[in-house]
Backbone as a printed PyTorch tensor [residue, N CA C, xyz], in Angstrom:
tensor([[[ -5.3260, -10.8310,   7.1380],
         [ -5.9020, -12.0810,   6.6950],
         [ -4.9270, -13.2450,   6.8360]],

        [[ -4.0260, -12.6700,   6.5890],
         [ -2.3070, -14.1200,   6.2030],
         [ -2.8390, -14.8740,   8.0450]],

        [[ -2.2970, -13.5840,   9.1660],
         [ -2.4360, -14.4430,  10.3140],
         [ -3.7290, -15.0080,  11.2460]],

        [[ -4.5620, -14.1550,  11.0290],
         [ -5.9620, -13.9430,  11.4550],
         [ -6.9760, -15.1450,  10.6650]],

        [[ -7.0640, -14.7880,   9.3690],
         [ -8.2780, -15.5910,   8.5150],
         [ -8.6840, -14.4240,   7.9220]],

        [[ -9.7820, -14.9350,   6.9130],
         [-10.4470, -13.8120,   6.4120],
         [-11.6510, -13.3630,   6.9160]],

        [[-12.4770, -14.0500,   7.8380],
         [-13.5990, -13.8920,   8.7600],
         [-12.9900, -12.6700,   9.8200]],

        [[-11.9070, -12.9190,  10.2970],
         [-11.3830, -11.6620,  11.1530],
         [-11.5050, -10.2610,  10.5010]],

        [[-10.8250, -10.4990,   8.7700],
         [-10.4730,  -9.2410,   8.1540],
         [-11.5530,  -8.7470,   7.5260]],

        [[-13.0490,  -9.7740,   7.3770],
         [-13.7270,  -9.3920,   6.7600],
         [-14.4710,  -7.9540,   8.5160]],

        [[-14.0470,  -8.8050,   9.4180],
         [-14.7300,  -8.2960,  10.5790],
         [-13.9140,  -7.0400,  11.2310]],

        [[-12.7360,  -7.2380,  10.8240],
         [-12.1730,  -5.9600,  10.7790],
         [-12.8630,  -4.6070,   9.7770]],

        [[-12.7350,  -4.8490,   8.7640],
         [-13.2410,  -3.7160,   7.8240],
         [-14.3160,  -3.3360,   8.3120]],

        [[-15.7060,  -4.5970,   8.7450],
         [-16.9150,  -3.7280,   9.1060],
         [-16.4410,  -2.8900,   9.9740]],

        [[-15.9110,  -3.2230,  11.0590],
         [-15.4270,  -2.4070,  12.2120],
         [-15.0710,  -1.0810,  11.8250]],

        [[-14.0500,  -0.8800,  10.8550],
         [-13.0570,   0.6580,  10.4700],
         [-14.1660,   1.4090,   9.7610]],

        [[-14.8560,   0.4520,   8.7270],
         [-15.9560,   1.1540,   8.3110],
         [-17.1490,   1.9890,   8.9320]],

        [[-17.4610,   1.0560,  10.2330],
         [-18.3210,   1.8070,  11.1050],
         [-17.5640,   3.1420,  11.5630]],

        [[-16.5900,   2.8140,  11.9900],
         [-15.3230,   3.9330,  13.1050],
         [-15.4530,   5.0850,  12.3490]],

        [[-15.0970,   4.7390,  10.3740],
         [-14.7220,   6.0310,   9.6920],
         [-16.0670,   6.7260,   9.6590]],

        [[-17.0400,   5.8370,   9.3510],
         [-18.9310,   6.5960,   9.1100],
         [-18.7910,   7.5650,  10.3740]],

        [[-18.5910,   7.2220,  11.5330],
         [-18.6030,   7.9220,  12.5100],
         [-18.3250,   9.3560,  12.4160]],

        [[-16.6350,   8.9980,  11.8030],
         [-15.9670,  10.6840,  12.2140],
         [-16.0840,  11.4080,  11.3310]],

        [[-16.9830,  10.3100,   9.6900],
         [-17.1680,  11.6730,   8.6720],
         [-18.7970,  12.1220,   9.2870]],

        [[-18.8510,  13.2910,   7.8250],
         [-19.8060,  13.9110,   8.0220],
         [-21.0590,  13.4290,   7.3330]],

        [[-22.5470,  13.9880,   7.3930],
         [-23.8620,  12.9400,   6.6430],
         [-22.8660,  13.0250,   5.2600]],

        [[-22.5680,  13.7360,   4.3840],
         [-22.5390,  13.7460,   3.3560],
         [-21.6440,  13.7570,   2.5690]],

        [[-20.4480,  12.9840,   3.7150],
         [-19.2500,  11.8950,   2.7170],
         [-19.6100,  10.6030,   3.0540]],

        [[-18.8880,  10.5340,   1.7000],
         [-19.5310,   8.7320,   1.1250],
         [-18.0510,   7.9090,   1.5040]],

        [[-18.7570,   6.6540,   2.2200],
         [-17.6810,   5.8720,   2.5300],
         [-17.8390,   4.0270,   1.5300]],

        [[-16.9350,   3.2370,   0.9590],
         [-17.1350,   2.7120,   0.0550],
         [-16.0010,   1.4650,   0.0150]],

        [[-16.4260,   0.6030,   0.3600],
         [-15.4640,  -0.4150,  -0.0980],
         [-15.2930,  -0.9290,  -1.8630]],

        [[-13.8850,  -0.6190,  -2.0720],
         [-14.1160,  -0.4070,  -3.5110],
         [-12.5100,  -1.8350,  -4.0630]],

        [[-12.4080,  -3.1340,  -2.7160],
         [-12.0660,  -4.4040,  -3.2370],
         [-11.1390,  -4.5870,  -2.4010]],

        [[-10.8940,  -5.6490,  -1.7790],
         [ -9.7490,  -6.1160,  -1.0040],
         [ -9.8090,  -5.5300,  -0.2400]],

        [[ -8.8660,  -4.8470,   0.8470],
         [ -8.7850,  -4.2540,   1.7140],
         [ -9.0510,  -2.7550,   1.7500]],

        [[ -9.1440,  -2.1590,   0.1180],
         [ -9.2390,  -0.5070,   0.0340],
         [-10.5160,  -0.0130,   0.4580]],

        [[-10.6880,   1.0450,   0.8490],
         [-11.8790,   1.6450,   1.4520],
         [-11.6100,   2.7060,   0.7120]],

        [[-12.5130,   3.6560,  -0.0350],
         [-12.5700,   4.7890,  -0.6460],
         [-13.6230,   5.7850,   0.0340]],

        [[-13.4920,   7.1170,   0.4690],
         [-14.0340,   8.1740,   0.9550],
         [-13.8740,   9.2060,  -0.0860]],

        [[-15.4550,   9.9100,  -0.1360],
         [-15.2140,  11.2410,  -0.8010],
         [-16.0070,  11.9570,   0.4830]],

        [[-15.1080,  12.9520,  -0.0190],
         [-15.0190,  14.2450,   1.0280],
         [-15.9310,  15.1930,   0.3280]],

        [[-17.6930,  15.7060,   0.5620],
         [-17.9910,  16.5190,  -0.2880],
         [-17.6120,  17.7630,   0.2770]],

        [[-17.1570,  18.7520,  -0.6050],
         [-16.8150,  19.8290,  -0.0600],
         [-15.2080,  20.1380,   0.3020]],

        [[-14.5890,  19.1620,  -0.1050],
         [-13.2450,  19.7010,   0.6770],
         [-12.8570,  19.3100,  -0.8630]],

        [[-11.5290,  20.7140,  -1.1620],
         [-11.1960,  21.1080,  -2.7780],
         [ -9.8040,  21.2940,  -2.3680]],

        [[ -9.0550,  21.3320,  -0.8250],
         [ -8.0330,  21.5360,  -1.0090],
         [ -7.1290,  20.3350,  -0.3060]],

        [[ -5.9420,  20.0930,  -0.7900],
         [ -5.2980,  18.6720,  -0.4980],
         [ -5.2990,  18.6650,   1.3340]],

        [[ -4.5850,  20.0310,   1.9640],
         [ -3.9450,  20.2860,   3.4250],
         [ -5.7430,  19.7950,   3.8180]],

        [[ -6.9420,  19.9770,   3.4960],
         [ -8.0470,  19.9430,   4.2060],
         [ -8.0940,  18.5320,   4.5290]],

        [[ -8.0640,  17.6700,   3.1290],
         [ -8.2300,  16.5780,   3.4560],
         [ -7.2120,  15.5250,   3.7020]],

        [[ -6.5520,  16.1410,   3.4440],
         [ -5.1600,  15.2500,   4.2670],
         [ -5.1650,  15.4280,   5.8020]],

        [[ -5.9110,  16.8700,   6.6480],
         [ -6.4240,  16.7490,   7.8230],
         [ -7.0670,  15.3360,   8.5740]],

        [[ -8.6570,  15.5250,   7.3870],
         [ -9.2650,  14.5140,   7.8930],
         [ -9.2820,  12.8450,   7.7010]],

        [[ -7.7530,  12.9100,   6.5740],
         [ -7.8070,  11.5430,   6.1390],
         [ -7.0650,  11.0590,   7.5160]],

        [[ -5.7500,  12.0950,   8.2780],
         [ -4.7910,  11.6600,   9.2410],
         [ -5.6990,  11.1000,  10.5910]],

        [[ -7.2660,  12.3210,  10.7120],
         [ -8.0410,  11.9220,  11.9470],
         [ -8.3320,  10.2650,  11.7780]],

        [[ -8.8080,   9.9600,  10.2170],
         [ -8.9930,   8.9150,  10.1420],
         [ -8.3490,   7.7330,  10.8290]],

        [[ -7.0730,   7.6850,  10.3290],
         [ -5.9060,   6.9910,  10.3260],
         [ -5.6030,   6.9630,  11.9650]],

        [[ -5.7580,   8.0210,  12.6580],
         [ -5.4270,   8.0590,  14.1700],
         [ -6.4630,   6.9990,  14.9360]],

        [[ -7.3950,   7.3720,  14.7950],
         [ -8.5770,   7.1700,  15.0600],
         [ -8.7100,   5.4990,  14.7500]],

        [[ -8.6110,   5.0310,  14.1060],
         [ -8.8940,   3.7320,  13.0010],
         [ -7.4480,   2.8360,  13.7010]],

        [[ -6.4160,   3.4610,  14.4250],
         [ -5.2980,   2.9470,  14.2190],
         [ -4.9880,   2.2620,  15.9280]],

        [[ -5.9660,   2.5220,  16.9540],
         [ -6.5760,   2.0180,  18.1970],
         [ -6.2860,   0.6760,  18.0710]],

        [[ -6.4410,   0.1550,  19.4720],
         [ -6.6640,  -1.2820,  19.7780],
         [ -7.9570,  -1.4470,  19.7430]],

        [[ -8.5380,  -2.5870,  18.9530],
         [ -9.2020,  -3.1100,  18.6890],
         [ -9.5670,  -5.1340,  19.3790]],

        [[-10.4930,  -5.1730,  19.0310],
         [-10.3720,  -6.8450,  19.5760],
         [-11.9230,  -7.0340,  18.9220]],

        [[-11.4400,  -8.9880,  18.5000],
         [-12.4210,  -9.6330,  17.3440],
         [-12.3780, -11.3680,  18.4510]],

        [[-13.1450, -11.5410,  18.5250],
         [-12.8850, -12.7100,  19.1230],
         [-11.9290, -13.6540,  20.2230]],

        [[-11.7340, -12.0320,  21.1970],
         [-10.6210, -12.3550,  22.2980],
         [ -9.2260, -11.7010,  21.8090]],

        [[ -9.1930, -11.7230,  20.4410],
         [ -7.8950, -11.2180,  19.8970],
         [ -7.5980,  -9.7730,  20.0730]],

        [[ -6.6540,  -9.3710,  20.4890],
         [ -6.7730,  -7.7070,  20.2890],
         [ -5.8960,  -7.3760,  19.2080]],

        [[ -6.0330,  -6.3360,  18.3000],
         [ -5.5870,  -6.0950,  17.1020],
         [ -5.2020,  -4.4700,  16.8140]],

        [[ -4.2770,  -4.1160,  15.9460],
         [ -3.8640,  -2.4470,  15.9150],
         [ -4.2060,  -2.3520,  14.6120]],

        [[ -5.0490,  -2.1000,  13.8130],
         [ -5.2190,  -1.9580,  12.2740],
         [ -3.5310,  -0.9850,  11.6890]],

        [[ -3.0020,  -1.3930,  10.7260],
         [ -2.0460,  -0.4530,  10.2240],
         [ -3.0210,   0.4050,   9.2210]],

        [[ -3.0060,   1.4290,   9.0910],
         [ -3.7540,   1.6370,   8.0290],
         [ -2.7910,   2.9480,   7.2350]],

        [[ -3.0850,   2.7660,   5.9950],
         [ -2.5240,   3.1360,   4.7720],
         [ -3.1830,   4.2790,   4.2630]],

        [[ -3.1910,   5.4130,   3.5780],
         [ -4.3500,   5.9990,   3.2940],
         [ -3.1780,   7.4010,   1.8400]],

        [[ -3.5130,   7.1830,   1.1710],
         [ -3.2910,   7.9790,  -0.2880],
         [ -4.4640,   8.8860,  -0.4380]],

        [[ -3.9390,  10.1360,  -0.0920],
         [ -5.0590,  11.4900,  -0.5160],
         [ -5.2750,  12.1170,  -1.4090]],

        [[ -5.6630,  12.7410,  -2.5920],
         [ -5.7870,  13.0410,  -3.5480],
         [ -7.2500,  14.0650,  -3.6480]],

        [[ -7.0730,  15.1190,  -4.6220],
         [ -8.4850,  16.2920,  -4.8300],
         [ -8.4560,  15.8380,  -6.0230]],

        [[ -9.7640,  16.2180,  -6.7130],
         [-10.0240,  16.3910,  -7.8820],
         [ -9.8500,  17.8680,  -8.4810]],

        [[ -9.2950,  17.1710, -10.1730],
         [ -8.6950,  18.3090, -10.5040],
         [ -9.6450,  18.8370, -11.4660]],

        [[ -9.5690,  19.8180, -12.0260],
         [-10.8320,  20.7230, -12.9820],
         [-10.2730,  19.6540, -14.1350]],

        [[-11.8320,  19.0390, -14.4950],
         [-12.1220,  18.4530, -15.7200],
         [-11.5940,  16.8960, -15.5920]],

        [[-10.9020,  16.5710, -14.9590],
         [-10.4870,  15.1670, -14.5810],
         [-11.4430,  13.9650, -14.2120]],

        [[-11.4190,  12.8030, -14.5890],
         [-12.4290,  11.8780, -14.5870],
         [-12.1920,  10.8860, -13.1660]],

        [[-13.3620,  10.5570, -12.4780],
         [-12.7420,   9.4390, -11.1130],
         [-12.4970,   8.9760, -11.4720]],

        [[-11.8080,   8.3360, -12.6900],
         [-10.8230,   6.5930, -12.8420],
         [ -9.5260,   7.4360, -12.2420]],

        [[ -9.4150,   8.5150, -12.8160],
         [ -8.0040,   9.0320, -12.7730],
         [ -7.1910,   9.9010, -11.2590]],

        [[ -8.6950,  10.5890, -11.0300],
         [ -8.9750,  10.5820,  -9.2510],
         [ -8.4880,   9.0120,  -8.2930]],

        [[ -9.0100,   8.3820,  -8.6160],
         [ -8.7640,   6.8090,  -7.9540],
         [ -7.5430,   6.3850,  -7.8950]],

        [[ -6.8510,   6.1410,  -9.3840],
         [ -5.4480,   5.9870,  -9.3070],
         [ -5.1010,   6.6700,  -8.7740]],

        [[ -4.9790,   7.7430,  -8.8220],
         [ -3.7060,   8.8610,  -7.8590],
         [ -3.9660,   8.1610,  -6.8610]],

        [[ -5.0660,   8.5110,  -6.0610],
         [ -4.9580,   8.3290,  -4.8310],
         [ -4.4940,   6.8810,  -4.4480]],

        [[ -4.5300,   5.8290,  -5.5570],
         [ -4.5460,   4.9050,  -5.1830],
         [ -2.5970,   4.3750,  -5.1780]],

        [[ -2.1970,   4.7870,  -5.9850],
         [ -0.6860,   5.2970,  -6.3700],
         [ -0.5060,   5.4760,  -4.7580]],

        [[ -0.8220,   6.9600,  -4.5620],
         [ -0.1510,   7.2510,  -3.2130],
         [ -0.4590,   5.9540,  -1.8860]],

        [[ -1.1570,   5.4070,  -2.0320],
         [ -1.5490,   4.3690,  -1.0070],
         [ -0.2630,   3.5030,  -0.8790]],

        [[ -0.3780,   2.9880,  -2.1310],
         [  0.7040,   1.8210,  -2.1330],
         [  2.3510,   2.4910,  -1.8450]],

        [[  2.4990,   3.8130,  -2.0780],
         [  3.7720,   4.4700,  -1.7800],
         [  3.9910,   4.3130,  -0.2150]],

        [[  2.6580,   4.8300,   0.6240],
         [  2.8810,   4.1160,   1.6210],
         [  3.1910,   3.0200,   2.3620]],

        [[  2.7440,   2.3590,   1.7280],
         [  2.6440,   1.2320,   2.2340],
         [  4.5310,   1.0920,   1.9160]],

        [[  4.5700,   0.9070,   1.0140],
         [  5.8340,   0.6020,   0.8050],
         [  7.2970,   1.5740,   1.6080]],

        [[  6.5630,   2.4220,   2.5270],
         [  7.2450,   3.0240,   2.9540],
         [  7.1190,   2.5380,   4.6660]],

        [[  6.6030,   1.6170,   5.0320],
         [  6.3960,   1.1280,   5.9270],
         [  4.7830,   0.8540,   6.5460]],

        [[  4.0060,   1.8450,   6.1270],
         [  2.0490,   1.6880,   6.7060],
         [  2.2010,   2.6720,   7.4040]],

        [[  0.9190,   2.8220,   7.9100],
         [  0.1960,   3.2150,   8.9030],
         [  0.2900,   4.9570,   8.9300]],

        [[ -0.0380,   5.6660,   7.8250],
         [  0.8290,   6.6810,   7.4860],
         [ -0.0320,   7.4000,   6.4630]],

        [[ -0.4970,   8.5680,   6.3080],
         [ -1.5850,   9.4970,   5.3910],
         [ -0.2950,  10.4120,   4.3450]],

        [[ -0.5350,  10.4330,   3.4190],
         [  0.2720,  10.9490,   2.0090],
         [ -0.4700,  11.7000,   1.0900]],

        [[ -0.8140,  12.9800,   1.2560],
         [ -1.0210,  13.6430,   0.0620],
         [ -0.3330,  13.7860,  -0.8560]],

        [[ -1.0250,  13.7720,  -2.5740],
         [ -0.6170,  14.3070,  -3.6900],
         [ -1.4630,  14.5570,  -4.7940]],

        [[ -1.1130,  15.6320,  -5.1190],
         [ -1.7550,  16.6520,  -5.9500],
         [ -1.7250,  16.1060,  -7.3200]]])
């Protein structure tokens, strides 16, 4: 957004959003959940190595040249993985995962991080 605008970034997200609908399956949910975060649930996948698989396809996949108006663009993308644990509530699902996001990030981007 800083160099682009926010019309780019808003046009970016549709974009990653379409890309990710793609490579999941009918029956994970994909979710813009504020700013730049995108939230995916994985139904069916209970173990971290599974979905830290398909969060990395994501991230590969999502992490292409792109182009918005002549511009061509490399999305960095960030991505914090996390399972749900027996009896645990999604606020607390969210943070984790959302924790691990920003670890990335701060570790440079463009980069998938499981934690349990």
């Amino acid at each position: 957004n800083d160099t682009y605008g926010h019309k780019m970034g808003d046009q970016v997200l549709i974009t990653l959003a379409h890309e990710i609908r793609r490579l999941l399956r009918r029956d994970d949910v994909v979710a813009r959940i504020g700013g730049d975060e995108i939230l995916l649930v994985l139904n069916g996948v209970h173990d971290l190595d599974g979905a830290v698989a398909v969060a990395e396809k994501v991230r590969a996949n999502c992490s292409e040249v792109h182009e918005y108006q002549g511009e061509q663009y490399v999305p960095r993308i960030s991505i914090g993985v996390t399972v749900m644990r027996s009896g645990e509530n999604v606020d607390d699902l969210i943070a984790r995962a959302d924790r691990a996001m920003y670890s990335v990030k701060r570790m440079g981007g463009n980069q998938v991080v499981g934690v349990n």
